[in-house]
C-alpha positions in Angstrom: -25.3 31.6 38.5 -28.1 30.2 36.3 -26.9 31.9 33.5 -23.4 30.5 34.1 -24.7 27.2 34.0 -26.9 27.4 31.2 -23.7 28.4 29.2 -21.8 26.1 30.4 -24.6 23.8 29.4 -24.9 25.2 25.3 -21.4 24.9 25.2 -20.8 21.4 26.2 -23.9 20.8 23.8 -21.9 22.2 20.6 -18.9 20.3 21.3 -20.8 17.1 21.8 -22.4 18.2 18.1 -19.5 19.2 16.8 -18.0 15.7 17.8 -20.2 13.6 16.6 -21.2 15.5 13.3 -17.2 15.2 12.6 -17.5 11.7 13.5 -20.3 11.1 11.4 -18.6 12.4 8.5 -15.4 10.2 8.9 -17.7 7.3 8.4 -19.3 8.4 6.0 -16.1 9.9 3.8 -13.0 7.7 5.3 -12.4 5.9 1.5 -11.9 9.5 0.5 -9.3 10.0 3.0 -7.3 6.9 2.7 -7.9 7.0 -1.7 -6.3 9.9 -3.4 -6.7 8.7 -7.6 -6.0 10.9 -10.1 -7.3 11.6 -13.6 -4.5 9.5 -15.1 -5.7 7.5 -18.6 -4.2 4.1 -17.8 -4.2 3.6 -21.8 -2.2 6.7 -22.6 0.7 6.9 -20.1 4.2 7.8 -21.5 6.3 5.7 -18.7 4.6 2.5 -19.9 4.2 3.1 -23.2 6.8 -0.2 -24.1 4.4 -2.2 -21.6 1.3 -4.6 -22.7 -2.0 -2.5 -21.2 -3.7 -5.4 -19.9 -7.5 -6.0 -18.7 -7.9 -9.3 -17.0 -11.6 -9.6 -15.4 -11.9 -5.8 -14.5 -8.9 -5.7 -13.2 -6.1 -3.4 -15.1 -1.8 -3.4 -15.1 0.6 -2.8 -17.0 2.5 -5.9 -18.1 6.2 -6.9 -19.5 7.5 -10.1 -20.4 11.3 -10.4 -20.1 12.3 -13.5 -18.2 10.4 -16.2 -16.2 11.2 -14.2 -13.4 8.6 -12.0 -12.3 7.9 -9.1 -10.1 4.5 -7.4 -8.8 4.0 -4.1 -8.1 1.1 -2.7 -6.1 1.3 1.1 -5.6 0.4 3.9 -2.7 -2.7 5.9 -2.3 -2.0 8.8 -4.5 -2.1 9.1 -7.9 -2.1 5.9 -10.1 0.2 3.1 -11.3 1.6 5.1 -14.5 3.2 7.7 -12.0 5.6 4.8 -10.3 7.5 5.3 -13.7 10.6 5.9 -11.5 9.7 2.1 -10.1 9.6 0.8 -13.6 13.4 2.8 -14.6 14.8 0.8 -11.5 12.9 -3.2 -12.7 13.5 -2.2 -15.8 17.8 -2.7 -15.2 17.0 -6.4 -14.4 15.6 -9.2 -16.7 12.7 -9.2 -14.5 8.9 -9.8 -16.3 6.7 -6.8 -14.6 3.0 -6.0 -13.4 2.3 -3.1 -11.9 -1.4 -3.0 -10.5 -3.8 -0.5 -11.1 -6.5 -0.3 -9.0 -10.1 0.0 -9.3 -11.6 3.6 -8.6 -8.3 4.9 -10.3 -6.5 6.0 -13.3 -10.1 7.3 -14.5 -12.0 4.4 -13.5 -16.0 5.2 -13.2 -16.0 3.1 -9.9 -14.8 4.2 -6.5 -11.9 2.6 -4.5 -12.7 0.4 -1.7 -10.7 -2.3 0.5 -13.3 -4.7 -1.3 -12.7 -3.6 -5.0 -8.9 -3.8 -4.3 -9.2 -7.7 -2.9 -11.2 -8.0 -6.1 -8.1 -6.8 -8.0 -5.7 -8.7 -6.1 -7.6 -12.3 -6.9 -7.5 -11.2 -10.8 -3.9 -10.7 -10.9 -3.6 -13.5 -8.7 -5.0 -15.5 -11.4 -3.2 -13.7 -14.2 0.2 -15.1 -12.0 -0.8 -18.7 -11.7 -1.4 -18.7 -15.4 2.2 -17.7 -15.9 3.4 -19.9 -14.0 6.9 -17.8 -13.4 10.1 -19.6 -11.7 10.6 -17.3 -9.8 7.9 -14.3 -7.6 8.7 -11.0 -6.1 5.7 -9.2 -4.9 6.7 -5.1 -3.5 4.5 -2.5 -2.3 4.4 1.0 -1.0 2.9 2.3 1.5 -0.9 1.6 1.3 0.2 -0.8 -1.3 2.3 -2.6 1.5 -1.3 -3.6 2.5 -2.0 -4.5 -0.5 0.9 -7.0 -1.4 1.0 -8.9 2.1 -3.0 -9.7 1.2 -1.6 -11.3 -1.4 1.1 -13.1 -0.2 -1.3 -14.1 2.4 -3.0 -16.4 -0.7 0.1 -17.0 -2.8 3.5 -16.7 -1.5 6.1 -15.2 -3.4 10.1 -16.0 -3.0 10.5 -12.4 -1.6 8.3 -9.9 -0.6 9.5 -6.2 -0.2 7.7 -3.8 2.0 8.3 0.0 1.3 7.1 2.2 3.9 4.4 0.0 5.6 2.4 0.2 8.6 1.4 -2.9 11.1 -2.2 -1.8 10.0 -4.0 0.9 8.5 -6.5 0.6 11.5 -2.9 1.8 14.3 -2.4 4.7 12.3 -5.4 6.2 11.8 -5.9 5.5 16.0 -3.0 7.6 16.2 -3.8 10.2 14.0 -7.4 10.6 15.0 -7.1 9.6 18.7 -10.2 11.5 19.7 -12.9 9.4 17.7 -13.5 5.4 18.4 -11.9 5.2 15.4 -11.9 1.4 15.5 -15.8 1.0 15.8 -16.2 3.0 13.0 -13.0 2.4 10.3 -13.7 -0.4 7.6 -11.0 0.0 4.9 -8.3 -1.0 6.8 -5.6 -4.0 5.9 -3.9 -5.9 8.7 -0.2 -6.4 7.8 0.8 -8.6 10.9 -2.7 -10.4 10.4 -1.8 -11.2 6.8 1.5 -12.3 6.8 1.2 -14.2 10.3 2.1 -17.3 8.6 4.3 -16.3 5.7 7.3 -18.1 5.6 9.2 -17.1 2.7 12.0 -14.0 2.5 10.8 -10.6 3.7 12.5 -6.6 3.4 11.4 -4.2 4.6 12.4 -0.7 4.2 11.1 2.7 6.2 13.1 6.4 5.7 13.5 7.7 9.1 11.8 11.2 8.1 8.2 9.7 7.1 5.5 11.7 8.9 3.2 10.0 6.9 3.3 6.4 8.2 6.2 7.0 11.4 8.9 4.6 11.5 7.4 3.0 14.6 4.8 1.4 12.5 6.9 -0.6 10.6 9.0 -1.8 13.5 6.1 -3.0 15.3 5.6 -4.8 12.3 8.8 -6.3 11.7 9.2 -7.3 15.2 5.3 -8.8 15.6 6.1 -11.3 12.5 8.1 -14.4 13.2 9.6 -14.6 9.9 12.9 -16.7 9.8 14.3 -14.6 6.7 13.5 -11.1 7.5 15.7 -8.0 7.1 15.0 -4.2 8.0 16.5 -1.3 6.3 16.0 2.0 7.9 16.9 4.9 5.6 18.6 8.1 6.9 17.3 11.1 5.4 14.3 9.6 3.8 10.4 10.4 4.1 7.5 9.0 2.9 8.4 9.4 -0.9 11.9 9.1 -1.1 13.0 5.7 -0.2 13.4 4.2 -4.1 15.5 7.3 -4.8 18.0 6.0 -2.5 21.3 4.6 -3.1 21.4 2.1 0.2 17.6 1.2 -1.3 19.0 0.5 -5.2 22.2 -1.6 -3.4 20.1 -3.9 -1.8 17.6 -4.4 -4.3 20.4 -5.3 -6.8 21.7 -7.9 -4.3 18.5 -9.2 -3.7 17.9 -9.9 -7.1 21.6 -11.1 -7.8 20.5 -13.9 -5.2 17.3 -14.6 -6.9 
């Protein structure tokens, strides 16, 4: 019997290790699990080759002057800005000026990505916009990006922000994901999308592809319905995942209304 119990004992004593040695080492490597850069050269990248490669207080995009109309592009987690190039072939059908954001800690940037860097990045372009002065603002992001773009329309409004896969916060879904851990005591790079667009008032789309497994559907609803936005409209995409919303046609149709209307 004593034997039973002192198993019992070294057993319950692993799991508690194992649990808080896993624990320990989502604090300690969480930006590595919500950052996936690659080794892109922002200078050499054949989708934005007809695009000005811009540094503006640290902070890198790509840039395009075509109208006094402008759009803002902030981009998801993986890779880097010069892989939205499939972005850029749908702005570029519209005489719409262009940024598309590159953040710190990518596109072989020495530093490493971090919620704070990103804000850093944000204010820069922020800047850049205010000393453009354009007519006319739409900011869109994807996905972590969506995070992203509604911090900055929580300090500068655009006419129209577009939301591509987005989350209520970064914070819900990893709780989800990771439901064993006190994720929430522990979690630091996360952006609040219902905190930062509590008081936007301008016209907001958002669209979510049913499929997405990344950041489920149910995320972006809770979203959607949390904001009182008078102008709001939500576009659920059949047969879409994470990836695959800008490659569809009910995604394309409404963005060329919505910039007919502009």
């Amino acid at each position: 019997m004593l034997n039973y119990k002192k198993k019992i004992i070294q057993i319950l004593t692993i799991i508690i290790i194992l649990y808080f040695s896993i624990l320990i080492l989502f604090t300690i490597f969480q930006k590595d699990l919500v950052y996936y850069p690659d080794n892109q050269d922002f200078n050499n990248c054949k989708a934005f080759e007809d695009s000005e490669k811009i540094t503006y207080n640290g902070t890198r995009f790509y840039y395009k002057e075509k109208s006094d109309q402008l759009i803002v592009i902030y981009h998801g987690n993986a890779r880097s800005a010069c892989s939205r190039g499939y972005i850029k072939e749908i702005i570029d059908q519209y005489d719409l000026s262009y940024i598309f954001v590159e953040y710190t800690g990518y596109s072989n940037d020495k530093n490493k990505p971090s919620k704070k860097a990103i804000i850093s990045d944000i204010k820069n372009v922020n800047t850049f916009i205010t000393e453009l002065n354009p007519t006319k603002t739409i900011y869109l992001g994807e996905s972590i990006g969506t995070g992203v773009v509604s911090y900055h329309a929580s300090i500068n409004e655009p006419n129209t922000l577009i939301l591509v896969s987005p989350f209520d916060s970064i914070l819900s879904v990893a709780k989800k994901k990771f439901w064993m851990f006190p994720v929430k005591l522990v979690f630091k790079e996360n952006f609040d999308n219902i905190n930062s667009l509590k008081n936007f008032n301008n016209k907001l789309i958002i669209f979510h592809g049913i499929d997405d497994k990344t950041v489920p559907i149910s995320h972006s609803k809770e979203l959607f319905d949390t904001l009182q936005i008078e102008s709001k409209q939500y576009v659920k995409i059949d047969n879409a995942g994470h990836n695959d919303v800008f490659n569809t046609e009910e995604f394309n149709v409404k963005f060329k209304k919505l910039i007919e209307e502009i």
